[in-house]
C-alpha positions in Angstrom: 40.0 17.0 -37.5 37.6 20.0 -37.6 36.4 22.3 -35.2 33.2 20.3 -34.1 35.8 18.0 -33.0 37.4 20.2 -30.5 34.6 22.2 -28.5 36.5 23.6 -26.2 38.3 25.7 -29.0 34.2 27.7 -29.3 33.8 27.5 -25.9 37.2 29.3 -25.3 36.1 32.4 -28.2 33.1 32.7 -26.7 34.1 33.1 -23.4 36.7 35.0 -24.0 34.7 37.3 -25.8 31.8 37.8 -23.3 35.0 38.5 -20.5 36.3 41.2 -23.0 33.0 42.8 -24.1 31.8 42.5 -20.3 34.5 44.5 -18.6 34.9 46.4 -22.2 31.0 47.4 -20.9 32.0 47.9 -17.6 34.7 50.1 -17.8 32.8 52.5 -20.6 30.4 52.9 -18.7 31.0 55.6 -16.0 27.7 54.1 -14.1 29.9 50.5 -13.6 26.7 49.0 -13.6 26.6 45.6 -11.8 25.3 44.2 -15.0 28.0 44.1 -17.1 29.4 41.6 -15.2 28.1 38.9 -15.4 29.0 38.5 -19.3 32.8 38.1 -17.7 31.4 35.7 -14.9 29.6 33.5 -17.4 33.0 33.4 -19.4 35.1 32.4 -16.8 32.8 29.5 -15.7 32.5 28.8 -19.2 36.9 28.6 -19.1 36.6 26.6 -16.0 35.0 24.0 -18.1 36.5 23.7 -21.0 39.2 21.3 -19.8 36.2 19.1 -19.1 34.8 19.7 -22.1 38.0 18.6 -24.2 38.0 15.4 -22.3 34.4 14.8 -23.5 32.2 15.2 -20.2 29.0 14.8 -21.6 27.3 16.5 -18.2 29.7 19.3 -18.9 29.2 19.8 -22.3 25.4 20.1 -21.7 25.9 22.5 -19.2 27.8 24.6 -21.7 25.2 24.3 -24.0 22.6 25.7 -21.8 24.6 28.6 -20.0 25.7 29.7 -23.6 22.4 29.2 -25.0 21.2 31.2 -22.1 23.2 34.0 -22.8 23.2 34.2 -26.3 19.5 34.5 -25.7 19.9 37.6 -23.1 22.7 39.0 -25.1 20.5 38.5 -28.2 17.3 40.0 -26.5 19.8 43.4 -25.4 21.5 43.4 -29.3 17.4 44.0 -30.8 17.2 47.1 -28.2 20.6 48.7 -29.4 19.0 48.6 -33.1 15.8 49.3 -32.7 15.0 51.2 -29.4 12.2 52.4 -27.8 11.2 56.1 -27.8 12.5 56.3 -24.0 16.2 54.1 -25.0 16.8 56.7 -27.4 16.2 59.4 -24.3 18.1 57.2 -22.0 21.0 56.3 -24.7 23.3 58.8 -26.5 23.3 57.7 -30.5 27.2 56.5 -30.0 26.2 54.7 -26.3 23.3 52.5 -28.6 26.1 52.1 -31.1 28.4 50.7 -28.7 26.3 48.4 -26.8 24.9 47.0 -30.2 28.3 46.2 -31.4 29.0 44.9 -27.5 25.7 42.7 -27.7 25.6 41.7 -31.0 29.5 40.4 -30.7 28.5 38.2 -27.6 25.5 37.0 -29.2 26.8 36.1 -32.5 30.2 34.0 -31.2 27.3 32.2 -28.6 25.2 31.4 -31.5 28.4 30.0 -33.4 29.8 28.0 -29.8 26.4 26.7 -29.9 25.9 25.6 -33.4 29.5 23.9 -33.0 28.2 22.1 -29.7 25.5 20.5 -31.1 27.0 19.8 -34.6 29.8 17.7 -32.2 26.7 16.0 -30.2 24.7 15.3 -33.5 28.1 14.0 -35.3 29.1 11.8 -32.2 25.6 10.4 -32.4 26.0 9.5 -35.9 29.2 7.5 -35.0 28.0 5.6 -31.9 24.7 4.5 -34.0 27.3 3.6 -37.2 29.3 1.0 -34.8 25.7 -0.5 -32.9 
């Protein structure tokens, strides 16, 4: 048994990473921006479904697939601006602010690339098994 086997075991780092880099976010931030919240709302959804997801709801799963996708996307789109920012980012942005919400960013997107990339190794692998048995 391997990880693409158990999905919910990605689906758990991932969203407890975007909760802990969220409200990590959050809570640096003197602003509180609304923002940096929904990282931690996507990951407890994402919790909220993992139960499903063990027991191998395929409606579930996809669901997963696309809210993580989503936000790895997002999170992805935010990590590019932390390491390469415009001339008014590095205005807006103290050097260790663009630090931190590169390492923020770049966390969430990298352990959603990785949840991803196990979800559809399991889907691709399951598929391989049902056509082996028809």
């Amino acid at each position: 048994m391997n990880i693409v086997d158990r999905p919910q075991i990605a689906n758990n780092t991932h969203a407890t990473v975007l909760v802990g880099a969220g409200l990590t976010s959050y809570f640096l931030n003197e602003n509180r921006p609304k923002t940096a919240l929904i990282p931690p709302l996507a990951g407890g959804t994402l919790l909220l479904l993992s139960s499903r997801i063990k027991s191998g709801d395929k409606s579930v799963a996809h669901a997963a697939v696309g809210l993580t996708s989503l936000l790895s996307v997002m999170t992805g789109v935010l990590f590019s601006k932390a390491i390469a920012p415009s001339e008014i980012a590095k205005q807006k942005f103290k050097p260790e602010v663009r630090q931190r919400r590169a390492g923020i960013f770049g966390l969430m997107t990298l352990t959603g690339i990785a949840a991803v990339g196990v979800y559809v190794a399991g889907f691709i692998q399951k598929r391989k098994q049902a056509e082996s048995k028809g």
